[in-house]
C-alpha positions in Angstrom: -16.5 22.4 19.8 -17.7 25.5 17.3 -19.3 23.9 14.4 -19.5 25.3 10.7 -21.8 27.9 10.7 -21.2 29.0 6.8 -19.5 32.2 8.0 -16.2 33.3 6.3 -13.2 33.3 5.7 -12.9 29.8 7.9 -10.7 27.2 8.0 -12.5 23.9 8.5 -11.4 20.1 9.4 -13.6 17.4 8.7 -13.4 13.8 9.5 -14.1 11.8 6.7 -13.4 8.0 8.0 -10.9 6.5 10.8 -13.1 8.0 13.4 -13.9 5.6 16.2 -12.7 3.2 14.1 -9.3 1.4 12.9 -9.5 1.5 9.0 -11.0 3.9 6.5 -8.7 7.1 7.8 -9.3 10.3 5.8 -9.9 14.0 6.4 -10.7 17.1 4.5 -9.1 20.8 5.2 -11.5 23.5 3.7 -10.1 27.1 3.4 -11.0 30.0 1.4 -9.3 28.9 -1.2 -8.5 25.2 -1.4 -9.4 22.4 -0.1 -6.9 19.5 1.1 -7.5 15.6 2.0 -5.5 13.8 4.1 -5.3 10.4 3.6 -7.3 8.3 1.8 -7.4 5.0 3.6 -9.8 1.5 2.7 -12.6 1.2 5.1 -13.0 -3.0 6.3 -16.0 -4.3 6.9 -18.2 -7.1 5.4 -18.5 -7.2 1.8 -21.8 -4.9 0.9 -20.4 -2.2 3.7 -17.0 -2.3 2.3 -18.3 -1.7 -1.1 -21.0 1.2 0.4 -18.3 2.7 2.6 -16.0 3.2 0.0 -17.6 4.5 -2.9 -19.4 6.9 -0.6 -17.9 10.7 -0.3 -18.4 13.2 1.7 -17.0 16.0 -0.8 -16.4 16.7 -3.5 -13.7 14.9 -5.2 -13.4 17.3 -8.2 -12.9 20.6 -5.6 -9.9 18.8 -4.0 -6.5 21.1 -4.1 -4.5 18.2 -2.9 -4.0 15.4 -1.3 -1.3 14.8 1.9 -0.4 10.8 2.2 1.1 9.7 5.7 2.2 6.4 4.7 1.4 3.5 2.3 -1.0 1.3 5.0 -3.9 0.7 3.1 -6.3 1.9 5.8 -4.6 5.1 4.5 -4.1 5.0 0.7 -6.0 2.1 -0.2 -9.1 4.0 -1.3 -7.2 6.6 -3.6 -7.9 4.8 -7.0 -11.5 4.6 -6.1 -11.1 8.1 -5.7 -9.4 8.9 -8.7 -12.3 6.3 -10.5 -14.8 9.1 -9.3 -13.6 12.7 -10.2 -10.6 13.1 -8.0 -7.8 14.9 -10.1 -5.0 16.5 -7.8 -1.8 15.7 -7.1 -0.9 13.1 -3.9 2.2 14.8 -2.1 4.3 12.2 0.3 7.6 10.7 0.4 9.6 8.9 -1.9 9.6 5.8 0.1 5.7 6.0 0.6 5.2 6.0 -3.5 7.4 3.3 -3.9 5.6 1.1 -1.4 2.2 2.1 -2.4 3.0 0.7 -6.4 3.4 -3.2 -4.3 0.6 -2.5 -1.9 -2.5 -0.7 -4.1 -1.3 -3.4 -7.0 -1.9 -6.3 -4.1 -5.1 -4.7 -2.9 -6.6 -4.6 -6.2 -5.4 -8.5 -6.8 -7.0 -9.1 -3.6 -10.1 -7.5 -4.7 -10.3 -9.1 -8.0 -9.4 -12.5 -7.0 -12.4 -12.4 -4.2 -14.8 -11.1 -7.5 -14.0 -14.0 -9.0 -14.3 -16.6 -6.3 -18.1 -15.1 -5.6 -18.5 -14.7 -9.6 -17.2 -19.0 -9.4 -19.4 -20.1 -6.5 -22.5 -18.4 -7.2 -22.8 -19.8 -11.2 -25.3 -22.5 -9.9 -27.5 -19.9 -9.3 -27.1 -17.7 -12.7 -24.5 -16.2 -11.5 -25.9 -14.3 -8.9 -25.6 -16.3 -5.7 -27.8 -17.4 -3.3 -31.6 -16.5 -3.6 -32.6 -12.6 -2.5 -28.9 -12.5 -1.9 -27.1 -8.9 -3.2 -25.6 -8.7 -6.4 -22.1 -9.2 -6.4 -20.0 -6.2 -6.7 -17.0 -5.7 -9.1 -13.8 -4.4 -7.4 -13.3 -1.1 -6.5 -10.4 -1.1 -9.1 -8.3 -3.3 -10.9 -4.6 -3.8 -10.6 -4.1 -1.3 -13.7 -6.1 1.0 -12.5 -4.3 1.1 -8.9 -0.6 1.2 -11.2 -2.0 4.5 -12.7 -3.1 6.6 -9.7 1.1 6.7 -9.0 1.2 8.8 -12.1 -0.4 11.5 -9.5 2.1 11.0 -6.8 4.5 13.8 -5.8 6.8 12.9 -3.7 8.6 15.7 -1.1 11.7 14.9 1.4 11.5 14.8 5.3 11.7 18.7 6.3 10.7 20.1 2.6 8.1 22.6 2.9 6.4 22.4 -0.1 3.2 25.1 -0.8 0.5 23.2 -2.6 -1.9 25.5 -3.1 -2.4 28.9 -2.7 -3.1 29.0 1.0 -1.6 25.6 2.3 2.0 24.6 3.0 3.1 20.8 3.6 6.0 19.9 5.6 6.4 16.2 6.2 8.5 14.5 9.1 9.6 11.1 10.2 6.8 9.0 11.8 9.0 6.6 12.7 5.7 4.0 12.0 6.9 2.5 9.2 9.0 3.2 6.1 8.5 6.6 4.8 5.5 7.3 6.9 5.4 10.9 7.5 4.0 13.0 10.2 2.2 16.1 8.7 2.4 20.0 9.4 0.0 21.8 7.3 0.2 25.7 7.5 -2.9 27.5 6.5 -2.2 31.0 5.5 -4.9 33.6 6.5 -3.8 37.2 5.8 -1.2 37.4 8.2 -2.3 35.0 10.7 -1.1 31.4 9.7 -3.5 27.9 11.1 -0.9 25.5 12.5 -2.2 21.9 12.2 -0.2 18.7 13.1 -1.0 15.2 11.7 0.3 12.0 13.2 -2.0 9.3 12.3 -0.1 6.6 12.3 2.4 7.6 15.0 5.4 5.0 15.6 7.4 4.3 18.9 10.7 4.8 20.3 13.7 2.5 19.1 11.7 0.7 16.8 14.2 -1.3 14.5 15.5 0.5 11.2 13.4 3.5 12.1 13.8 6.7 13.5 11.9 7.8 16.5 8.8 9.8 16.1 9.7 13.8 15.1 7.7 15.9 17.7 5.7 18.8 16.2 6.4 21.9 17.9 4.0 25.6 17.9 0.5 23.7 16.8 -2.7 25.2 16.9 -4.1 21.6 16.3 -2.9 18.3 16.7 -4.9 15.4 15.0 -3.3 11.9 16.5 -4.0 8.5 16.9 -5.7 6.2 19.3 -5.3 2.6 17.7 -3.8 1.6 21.3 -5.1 4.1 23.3 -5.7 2.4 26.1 -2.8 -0.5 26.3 0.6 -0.7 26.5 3.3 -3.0 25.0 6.0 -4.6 26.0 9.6 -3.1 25.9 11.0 -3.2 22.3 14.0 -4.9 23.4 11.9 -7.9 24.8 11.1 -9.0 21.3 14.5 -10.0 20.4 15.3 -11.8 23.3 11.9 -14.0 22.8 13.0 -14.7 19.2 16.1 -15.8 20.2 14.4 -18.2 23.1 11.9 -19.3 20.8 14.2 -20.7 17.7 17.0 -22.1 19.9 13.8 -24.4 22.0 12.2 -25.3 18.3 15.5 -26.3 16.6 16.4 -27.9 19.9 13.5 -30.3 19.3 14.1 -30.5 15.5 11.1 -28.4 14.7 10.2 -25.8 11.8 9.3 -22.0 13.4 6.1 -21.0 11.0 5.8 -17.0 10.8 3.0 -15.6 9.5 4.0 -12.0 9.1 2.4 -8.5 7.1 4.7 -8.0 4.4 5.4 -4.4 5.1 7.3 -4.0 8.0 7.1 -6.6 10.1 8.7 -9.1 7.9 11.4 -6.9 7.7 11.8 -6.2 11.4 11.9 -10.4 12.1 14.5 -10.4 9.3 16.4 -7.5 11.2 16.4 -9.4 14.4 17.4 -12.5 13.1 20.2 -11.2 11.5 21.9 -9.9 14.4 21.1 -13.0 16.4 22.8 -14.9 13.6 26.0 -12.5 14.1 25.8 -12.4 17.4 25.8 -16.0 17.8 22.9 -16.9 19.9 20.8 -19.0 17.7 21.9 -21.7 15.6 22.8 -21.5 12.0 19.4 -23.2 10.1 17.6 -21.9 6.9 15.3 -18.9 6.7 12.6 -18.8 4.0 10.8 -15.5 2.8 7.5 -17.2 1.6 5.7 -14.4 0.1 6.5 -12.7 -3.3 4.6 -8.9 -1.8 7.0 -9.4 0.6 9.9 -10.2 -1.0 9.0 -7.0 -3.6 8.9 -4.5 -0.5 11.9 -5.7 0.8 13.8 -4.8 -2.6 11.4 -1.3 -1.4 13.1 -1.1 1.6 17.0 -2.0 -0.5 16.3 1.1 -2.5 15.3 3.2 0.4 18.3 3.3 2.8 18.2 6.9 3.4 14.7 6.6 5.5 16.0 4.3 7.8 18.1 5.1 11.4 22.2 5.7 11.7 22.6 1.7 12.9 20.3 0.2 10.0 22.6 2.4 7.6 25.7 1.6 8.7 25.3 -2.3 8.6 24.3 -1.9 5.2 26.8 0.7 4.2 28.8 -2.6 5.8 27.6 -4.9 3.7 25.8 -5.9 6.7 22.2 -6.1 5.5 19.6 -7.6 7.6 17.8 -8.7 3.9 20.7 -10.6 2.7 22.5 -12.8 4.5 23.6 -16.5 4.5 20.8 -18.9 4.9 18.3 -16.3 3.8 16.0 -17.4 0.9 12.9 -15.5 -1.1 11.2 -18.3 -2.4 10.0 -17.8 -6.0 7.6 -19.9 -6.8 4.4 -22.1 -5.7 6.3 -25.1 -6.1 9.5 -24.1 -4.8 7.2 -23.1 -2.0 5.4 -26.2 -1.5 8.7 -28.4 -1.9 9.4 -27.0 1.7 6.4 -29.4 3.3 8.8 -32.2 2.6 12.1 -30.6 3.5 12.6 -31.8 7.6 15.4 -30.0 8.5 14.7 -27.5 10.9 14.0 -24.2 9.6 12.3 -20.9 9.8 9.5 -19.5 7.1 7.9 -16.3 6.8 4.8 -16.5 5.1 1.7 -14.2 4.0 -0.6 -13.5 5.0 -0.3 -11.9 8.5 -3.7 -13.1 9.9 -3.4 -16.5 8.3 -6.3 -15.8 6.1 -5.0 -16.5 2.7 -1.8 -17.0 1.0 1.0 -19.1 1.2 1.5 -19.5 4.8 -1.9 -21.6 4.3 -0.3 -24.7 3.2 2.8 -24.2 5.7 0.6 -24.7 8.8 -1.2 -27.8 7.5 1.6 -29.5 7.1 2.9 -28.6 10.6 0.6 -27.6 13.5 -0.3 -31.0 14.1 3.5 -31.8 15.3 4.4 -30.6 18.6 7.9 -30.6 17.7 7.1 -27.3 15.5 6.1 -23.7 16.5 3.8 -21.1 15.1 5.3 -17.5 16.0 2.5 -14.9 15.8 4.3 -11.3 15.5 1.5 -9.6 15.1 -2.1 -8.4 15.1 -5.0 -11.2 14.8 -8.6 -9.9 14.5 -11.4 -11.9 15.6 -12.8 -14.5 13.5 -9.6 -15.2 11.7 -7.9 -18.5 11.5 -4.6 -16.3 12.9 -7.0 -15.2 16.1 -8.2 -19.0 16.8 -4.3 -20.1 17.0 -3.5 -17.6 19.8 -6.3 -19.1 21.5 -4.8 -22.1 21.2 -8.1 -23.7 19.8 -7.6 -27.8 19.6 -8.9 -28.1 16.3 -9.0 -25.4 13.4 -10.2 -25.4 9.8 -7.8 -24.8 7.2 -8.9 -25.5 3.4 -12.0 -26.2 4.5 -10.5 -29.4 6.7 -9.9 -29.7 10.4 -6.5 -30.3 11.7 -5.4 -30.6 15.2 -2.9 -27.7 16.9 -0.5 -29.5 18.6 2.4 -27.2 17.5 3.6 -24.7 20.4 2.2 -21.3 20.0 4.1 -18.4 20.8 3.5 -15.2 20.8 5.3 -11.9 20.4 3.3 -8.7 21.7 6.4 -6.1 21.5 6.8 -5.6 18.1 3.6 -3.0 17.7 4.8 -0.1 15.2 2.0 1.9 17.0 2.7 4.3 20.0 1.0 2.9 23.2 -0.9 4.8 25.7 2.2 6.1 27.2 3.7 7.2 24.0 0.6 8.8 22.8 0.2 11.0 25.8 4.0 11.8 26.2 3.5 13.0 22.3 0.8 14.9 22.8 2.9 16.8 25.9 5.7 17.6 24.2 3.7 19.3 21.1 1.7 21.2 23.5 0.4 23.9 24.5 -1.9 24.0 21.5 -6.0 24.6 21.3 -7.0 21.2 20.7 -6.6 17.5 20.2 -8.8 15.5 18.3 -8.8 12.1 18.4 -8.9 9.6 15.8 -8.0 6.4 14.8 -9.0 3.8 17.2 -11.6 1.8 18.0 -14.7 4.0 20.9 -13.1 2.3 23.6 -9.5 2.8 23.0 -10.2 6.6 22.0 -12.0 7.0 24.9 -9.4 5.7 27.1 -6.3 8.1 25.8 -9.3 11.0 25.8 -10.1 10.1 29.5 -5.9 10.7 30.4 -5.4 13.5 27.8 -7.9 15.2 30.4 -6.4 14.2 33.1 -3.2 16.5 32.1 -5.5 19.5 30.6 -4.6 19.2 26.8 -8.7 19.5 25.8 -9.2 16.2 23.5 -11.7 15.9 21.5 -13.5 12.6 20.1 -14.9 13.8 16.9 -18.1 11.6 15.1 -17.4 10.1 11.7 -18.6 13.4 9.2 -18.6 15.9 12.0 -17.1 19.4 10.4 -15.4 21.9 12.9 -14.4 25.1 12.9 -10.4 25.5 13.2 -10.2 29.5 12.4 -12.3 32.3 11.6 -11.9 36.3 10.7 
């Protein structure tokens, strides 16, 4: 690939974070005149890295145009008020939808962050304060809760198909993702004389018939496509079978007079289990029992998702347009409060709760499964990713005894788990995207973990569409005169 050899005009791309790795995803357009990042995603890793990762940049903040958001994922816009902390001043251009659900999850992130500052601050005071002997200082939070409510004041937000000029030279158009709620894949135009750089964006890209969602928008007469590679190696199940396990999964569980125990993400996923219980309820294939929304970030993006309608596909429309809607139904309850929460523990009916967090790390959904994995009359439903080392990850593996609040309990609940419901495109997906933008002059890969990138770039080769598996700071050369 041609590196940056200071020569201009050019039009460079270079890859910030999310490069051989998950989390952290964010890139920076250079052209004569302006310069563009796109995204600006939290990097994960253990406590000193995260804090290092972070608050290091590779630019500079103050000479950045603009800023293009795909969606509202943190490992995409959780690092903006860090930037904005540190000399970033432009404007942040996405969708409607995307603002709205990055107020509920940069306000959460910062909680998050503050709440672990004061955990360390509480722990370490037999030591002055400052931990452990020889240990690190502790560091603050990026940013605080306000601080994350003011960077929307910078947000702009465009429609699906709108192509907006944001700086002299470069032209956003955003498009249906079909990922998640108002996630967006992204064609920047470049303007050179009369020559204009074509590049397409689709990190995160979605999957076919995903509930509530529209399929993926295909980017057509690209000089450059920059996509994904989260599951670039794997494939998931049919959509469709994720329904039809739901359904098999309550009716055995209520059979047996048990509780179903959810621990789902609060954007997205909870709403996608609401969507296909719904139905089932309508269509009369699982019995009528409560359903509990145990998680107030949750319960706020589903109000999100209320005042969004117009992102979401024909059927998800027309159900509500029915007064239909898969968020408010009978027997659905969000639970308000911690002790409205805990009151469920002694409620034995058979029921179903959704709780946060997803990976069963923190949050409500805590309590719920001590006071039910060790009955085998009840079921833990896992909908979703688990990383390793997380209590989440040793309940898939079905580990006999697990720790929760710092006690073991035994896991005698039924474990089931549902692999289908992966917003991300899968191998498959991923290459049949990258087909039907072509021909173009490149593909650069990012967004996934070595192996997985190196998987989709071993069959993007296969079919002659030139990937590319760019290192973490790398800088190429996309045009010059």
């Amino acid at each position: 690939m041609k590196k940056n050899k200071c020569v201009w005009p050019q039009v460079r791309l270079k890859f910030l974070g999310g490069v051989r790795t998950v989390t952290g995803s964010s890139h920076l357009l250079t052209t004569p005149k302006s310069q563009v990042l796109i995204d600006a995603g939290l990097f994960y890793g253990h406590r000193d890295e995260f804090y290092k990762v972070n608050t290091t940049f590779s630019c500079h903040l103050s000479k950045v145009s603009a800023v293009a958001l795909s969606h509202a994922h943190i490992d995409h816009c959780g690092n903006i008020p860090t930037l904005l902390k540190h000399g970033l001043r432009s404007k942040i251009y996405t969708t409607s939808a995307t603002r709205d659900l990055c107020k509920q999850m940069l306000a959460d992130s910062a909680r998050v962050q503050e709440e672990d500052f004061r955990y360390l601050r509480k722990i370490g005071r037999g030591s002055g304060g400052r931990g452990p002997r020889n240990a690190p200082p502790f560091r603050g939070p990026l940013y605080t809760e306000r601080e994350a409510l003011r960077a929307l004041g910078k947000f702009r937000p465009l429609h699906y198909g709108q192509r907006f000029q944001v700086t002299h030279d470069v032209t956003l158009t955003f498009y249906d993702a079909g990922h998640i709620l108002g996630a967006s894949v992204i064609l920047i135009e470049v303007r050179m004389g009369r020559k204009a750089v074509r590049l397409g964006y689709a990190v995160d890209l979605g999957r076919k018939n995903l509930p509530m969602l529209n399929d993926p928008t295909v980017l057509r007469d690209l000089d450059y496509l920059v996509l994904e590679s989260t599951y670039g190696g794997r494939m998931h199940a049919p959509i469709s079978e994720a329904k039809e396990k739901l359904r098999e999964t309550i009716t055995k569980t209520v059979a047996r007079k048990g509780k179903i125990i959810i621990p789902a993400f609060a954007l997205e996923r909870t709403q996608e289990v609401l969507y296909y219980i719904s139905e089932l309820l309508k269509e009369r294939a699982i019995p009528e029992i409560p359903i509990y929304v145990d998680s107030p970030l949750a319960t706020r993006i589903t109000e999100v998702f209320r005042n969004n309608v117009h992102y979401m596909d024909p059927k998800a429309k027309n159900m509500i347009r029915k007064e239909h809607s898969p968020f408010d139904f009978v027997h659905l309850h969000y639970v308000q409060g911690q002790e409205e929460s805990k009151s469920l523990n002694n409620d034995k009916r058979p029921m179903i709760i959704l709780a946060g967090s997803g990976m069963c790390e923190a949050g409500r959904v805590l309590h719920h499964l001590k006071n039910n994995i060790t009955e085998s009359r009840n079921t833990v439903l896992v909908v979703g990713y688990m990383a390793k080392n997380t209590l989440g990850k040793r309940i898939v593996d079905r580990e006999r005894m697990v720790r929760i609040y710092g006690l073991e309990y035994e896991l005698n609940a039924e474990v089931v788990v549902i692999n289908a419901l992966s917003g991300h495109a899968d191998s498959n997906d991923l290459l049949h995207y990258a087909q039907e933008c072509s021909p173009f002059k490149k593909v650069f890969l990012v967004h996934g973990d070595e192996e997985q990138t190196k998987s989709l770039y071993d069959r993007l080769c296969e079919y002659n569409l030139n990937p590319y598996m760019p290192q973490k700071d790398e800088e190429v050369v996309l045009y010059e005169e």
